[in-house]
C-alpha positions as CSV (number, residue, x, y, z in Angstrom):
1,X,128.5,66.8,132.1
2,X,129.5,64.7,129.3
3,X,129.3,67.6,126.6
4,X,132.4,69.6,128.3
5,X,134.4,66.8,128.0
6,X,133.9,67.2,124.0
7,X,136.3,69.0,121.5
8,X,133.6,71.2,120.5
9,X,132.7,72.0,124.1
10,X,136.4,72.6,124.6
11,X,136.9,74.8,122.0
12,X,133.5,76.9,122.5
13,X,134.9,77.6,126.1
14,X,138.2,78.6,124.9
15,X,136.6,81.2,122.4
16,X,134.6,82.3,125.0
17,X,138.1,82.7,127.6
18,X,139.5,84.9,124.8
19,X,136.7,87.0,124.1
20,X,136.2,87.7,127.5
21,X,139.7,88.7,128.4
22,X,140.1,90.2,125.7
23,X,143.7,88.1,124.9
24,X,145.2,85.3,122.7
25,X,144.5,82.0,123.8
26,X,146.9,78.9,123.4
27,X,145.2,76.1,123.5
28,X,147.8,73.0,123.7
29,X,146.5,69.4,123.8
30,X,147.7,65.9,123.3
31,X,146.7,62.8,121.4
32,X,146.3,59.7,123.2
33,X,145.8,56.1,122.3
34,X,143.7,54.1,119.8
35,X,142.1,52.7,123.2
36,X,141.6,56.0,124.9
37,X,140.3,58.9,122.8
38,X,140.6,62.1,123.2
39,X,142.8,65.1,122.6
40,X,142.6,67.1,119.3
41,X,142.0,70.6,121.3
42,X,145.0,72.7,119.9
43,X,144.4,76.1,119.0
44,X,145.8,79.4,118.9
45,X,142.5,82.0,119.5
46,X,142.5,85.9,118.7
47,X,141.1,88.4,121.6
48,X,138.0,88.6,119.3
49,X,137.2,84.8,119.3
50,X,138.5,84.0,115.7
51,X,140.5,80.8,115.5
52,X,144.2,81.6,114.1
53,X,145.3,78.2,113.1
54,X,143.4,75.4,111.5
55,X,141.4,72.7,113.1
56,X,143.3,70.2,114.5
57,X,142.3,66.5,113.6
58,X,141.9,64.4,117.0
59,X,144.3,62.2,115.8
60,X,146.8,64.9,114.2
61,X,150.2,65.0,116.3
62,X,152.2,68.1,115.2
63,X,152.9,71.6,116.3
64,X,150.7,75.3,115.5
65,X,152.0,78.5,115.1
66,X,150.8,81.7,114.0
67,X,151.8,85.5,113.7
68,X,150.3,87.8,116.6
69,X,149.0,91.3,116.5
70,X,149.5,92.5,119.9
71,X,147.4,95.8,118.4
72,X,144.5,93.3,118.3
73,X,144.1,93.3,121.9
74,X,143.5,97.2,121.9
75,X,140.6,96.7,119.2
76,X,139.0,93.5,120.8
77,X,138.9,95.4,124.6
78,X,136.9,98.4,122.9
79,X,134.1,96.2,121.9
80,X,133.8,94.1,125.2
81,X,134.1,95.4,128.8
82,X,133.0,92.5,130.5
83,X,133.7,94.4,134.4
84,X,133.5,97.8,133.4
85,X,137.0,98.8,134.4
86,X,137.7,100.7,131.2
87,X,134.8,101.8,130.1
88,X,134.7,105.7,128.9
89,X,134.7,108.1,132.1
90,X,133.9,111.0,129.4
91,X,130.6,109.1,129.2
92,X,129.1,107.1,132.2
93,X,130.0,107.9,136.0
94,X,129.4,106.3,139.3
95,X,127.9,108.7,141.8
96,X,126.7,108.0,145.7
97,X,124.9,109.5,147.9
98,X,125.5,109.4,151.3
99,X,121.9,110.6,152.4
100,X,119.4,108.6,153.7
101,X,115.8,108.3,152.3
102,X,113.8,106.7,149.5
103,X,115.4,106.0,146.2
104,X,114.2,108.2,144.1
């Protein structure tokens, strides 16, 4: 797969890990060599997907840093419930019946 080995692919993945869990992503990475590329991934990602920090040039060394709103989290879960876990009880249930017989 020579796309996931890509910064973009790296960084759509990330988004994706933080959207789904609903929690800040910190994405570290390291620069390497003029003969072996690579590197350039760093990131700090918000529960909602939105990048925090600025791109990162592949051939940038340094540090990121960013404030976090923990309250994010809270907003971020009630838009996607990827397993269902904490989804309104007030509104949808789960009910089985023991019976035997057709299914409707």
């Amino acid at each position: 797969m020579p796309f996931f080995n890509t910064v973009k692919a790296c960084r759509m993945a990330t988004h994706t890990v933080a959207i789904e869990g609903g929690v800040f992503v910190i994405l570290a990475s390291m620069t390497h060599s003029e003969k072996v590329k690579g590197g350039g991934f760093t990131a700090i990602i918000a529960p909602d997907g939105r990048a925090l920090t600025e791109p990162v040039p592949v051939d940038w060394e340094g540090l990121v840093y960013c404030d976090l709103d923990f309250e994010e989290i809270y907003k971020a879960k009630q838009w996607v419930d990827p397993v269902g876990h904490y989804s309104r009880p007030d509104i949808f249930n789960l009910t089985v019946s023991n019976e035997s017989g057709g299914m409707w």
